[in-house]
N, C-alpha and C positions, 0 to 999 in steps of 0.2 A: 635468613629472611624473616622478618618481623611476622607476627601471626594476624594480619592485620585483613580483617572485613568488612564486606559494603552487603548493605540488606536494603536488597529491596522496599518501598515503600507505600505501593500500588494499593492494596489492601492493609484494612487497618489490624485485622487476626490473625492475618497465613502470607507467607512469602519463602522466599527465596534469598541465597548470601552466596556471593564470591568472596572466593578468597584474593584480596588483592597484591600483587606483585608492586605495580606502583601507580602512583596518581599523575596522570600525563597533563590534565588540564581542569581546572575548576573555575566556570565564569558564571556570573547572573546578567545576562543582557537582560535588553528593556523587555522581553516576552518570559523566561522562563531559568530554571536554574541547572545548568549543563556541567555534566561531567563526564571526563574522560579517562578510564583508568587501561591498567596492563593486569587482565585475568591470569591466573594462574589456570584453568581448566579452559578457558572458551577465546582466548587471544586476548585482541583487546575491545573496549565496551563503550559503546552509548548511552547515559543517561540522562532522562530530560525529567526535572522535576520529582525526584526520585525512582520514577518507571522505567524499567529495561527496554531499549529500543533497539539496539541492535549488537548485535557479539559478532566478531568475526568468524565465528566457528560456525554458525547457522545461519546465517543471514542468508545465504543465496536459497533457501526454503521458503521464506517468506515475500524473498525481490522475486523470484520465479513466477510463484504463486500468483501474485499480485499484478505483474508487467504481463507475462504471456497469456494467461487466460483470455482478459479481457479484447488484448491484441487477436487472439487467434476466432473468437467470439466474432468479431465484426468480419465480414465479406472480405474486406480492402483496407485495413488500417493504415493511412498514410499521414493524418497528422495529430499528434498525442498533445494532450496539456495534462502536466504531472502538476499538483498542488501539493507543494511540502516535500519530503524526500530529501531534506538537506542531506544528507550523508552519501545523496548520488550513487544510492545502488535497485534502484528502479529507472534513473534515468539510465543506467548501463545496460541495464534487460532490454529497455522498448528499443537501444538504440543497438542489440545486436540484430533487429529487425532490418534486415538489407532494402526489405518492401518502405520502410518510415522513410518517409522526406522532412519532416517537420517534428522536433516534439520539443515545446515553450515548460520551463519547469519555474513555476512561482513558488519561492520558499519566502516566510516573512522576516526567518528568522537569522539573518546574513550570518551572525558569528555560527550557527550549527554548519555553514557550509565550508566556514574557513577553518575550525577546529576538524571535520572531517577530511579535507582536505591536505592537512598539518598531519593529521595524527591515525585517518581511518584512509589509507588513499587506495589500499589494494580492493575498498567496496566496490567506489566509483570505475575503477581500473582506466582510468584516462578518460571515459565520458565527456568528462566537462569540456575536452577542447577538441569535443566530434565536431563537424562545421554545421550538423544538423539540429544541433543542441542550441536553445535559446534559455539563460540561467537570467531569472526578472529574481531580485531580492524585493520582495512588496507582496502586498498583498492579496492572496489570491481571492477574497472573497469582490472585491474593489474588480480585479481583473477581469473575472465571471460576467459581472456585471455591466462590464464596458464592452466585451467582445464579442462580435460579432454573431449574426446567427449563423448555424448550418457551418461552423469555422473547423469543427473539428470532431473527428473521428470518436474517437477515446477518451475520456478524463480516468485519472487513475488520485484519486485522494490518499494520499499517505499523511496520514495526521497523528495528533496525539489522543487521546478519551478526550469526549464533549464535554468538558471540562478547561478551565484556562484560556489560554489562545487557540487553543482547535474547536471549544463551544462553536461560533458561528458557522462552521462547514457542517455542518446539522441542521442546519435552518429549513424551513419553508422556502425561501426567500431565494437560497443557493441553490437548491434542488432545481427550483423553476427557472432560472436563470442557464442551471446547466443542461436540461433538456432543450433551453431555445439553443442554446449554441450548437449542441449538437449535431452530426447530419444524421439523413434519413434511418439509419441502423445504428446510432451511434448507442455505444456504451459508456458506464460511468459504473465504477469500484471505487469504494473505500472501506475501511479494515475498520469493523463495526465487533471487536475483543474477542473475549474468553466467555463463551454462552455461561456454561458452565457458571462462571461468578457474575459477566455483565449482561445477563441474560435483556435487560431491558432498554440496554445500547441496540443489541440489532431490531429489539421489536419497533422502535421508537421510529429509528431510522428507516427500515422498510413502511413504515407505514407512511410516513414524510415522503420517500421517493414514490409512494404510489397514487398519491395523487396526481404526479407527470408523468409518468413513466408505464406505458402499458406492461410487463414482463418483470417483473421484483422478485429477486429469488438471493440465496446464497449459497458461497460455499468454502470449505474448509483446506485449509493446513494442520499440519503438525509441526511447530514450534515448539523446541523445546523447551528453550529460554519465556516462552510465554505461558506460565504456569496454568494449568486448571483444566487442560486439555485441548481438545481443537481450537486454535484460533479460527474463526469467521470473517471471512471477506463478503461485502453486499455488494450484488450486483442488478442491474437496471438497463433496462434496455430497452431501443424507440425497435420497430421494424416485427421482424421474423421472432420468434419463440428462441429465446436459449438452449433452449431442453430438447431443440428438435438435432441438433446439430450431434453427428456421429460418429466415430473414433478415426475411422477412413477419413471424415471431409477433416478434423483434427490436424491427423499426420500429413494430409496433402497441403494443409496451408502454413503447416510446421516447415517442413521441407521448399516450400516456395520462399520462405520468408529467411531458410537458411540458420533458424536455431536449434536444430535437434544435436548439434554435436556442442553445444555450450551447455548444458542444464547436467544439474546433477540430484533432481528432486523431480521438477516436471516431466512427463511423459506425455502424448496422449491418453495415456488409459487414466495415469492418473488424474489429468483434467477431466477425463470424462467421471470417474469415479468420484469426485469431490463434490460433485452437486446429487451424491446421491446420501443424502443426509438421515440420521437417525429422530427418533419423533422431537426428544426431549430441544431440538434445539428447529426442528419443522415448525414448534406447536408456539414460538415466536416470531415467521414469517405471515404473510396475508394467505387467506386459505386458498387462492387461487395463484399457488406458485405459476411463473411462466405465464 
């Protein structure tokens, strides 16, 4: 086997290299520049733009993380809109939720859905052709916009850094747009980095969602593939306090909703544990967490 590696390119001092086995696909559509290889350590890889997006060896840490929290967060989560998520392993999370009727996923970026699809399909595990799944290639910021209020339960933003084509899912403009959609308890997550290096990704963003959103808070994974230590999920929410919700009310809507025997990262304890954050990355949230 050729001694052949991929480096990271997220940061312009410090990163990360696979070693690669082989290069399954390399395309630039009209959004970004996609590659698809065969890891010799982590399976095989997602990257968009030089950035690590998902390895087959870790990903269900990060889709867990991401889909159940928010889901189990709200009272009655019954209809999701996923923004982005080409690679369909956050539409597989919300949709081992037996409680979902509905969850609309807007990717912009059609080829990351058919190269995942091609080359990454054990993420998705069949998703795409649940009858509960609704896959819009377009625009999610365009769709926010257009849809209706009080339409839906959950938003869950899987994007790339505020930067590129994911810049505008940080706006003003989306925030307020996603709290009118909302219903009365509705939550909205998205994957706000690495404190540690993008410390000013989450500040930026919490501060944006809290002009809509009474309750701005976040909370953490361990990614390993995502260098610098905790990755950070933001979370936001219309209604009841996040932080009041308790390990018990947790597992009972775990068990309602029928995913305790799929997770191999989430718990309850560990959701509940996640939002109990250390200062260095507190002292970039609004001081009125919750």
């Amino acid at each position: 086997m050729a001694d052949i590696w991929l480096n990271e390119t997220l940061y312009p001092a410090w990163g990360q290299r696979f070693q690669v086995v082989q290069e399954l696909a390399h395309v630039k559509s009209a959004f970004q520049d996609i590659v698809v290889f065969e890891s010799l350590s982590h399976g095989r890889v997602l990257v968009l733009d030089g950035a690590i997006q998902i390895t087959e060896r870790d990903e269900f840490i990060y889709q867990e993380m991401l889909a159940h929290v928010p889901l189990l967060i709200h009272p009655k989560a019954e209809k999701i809109l996923i923004i982005g998520a080409g690679d369909g392993g956050v539409l597989r999370r919300v949709l081992q939720h037996r409680t979902v009727k509905k969850a609309v996923m807007v990717e912009i970026d059609g080829e990351v859905v058919a190269l995942s699809r091609k080359y990454l399909p054990s993420i998705a595990d069949g998703a795409w052709d649940d009858p509960r799944a609704d896959v819009i290639i377009g625009d999610g910021i365009d769709y926010v916009a257009k849809a209706a209020d009080d339409s839906f339960d959950v938003i869950i933003v899987d994007s790339t850094d505020p930067i590129g084509v994911g810049e505008v899912l940080f706006s003003d403009d989306f925030y307020k747009n996603c709290a009118r959609i909302l219903s009365a308890e509705g939550v909205i997550v998205n994957q706000c980095g690495v404190p540690f290096m993008q410390a000013d990704e989450l500040r930026e963003t919490s501060l944006r969602r809290a002009k809509f959103f009474p309750h701005v808070t976040a909370y953490v994974a361990a990614v390993p593939t995502y260098v610098g230590g905790f990755m950070t999920l933001g979370l936001a929410k219309k209604g009841s306090n996040p932080h009041s919700l308790e390990i018990a009310e947790i597992r009972h809507r775990a068990e309602t909703a029928g995913i305790m025997s799929h997770c191999r990262y989430w718990t309850p304890e560990v959701q509940w544990s996640a939002f109990q954050l250390p200062p260095y990355i507190t002292d970039h949230l609004p001081v009125a967490q919750g």
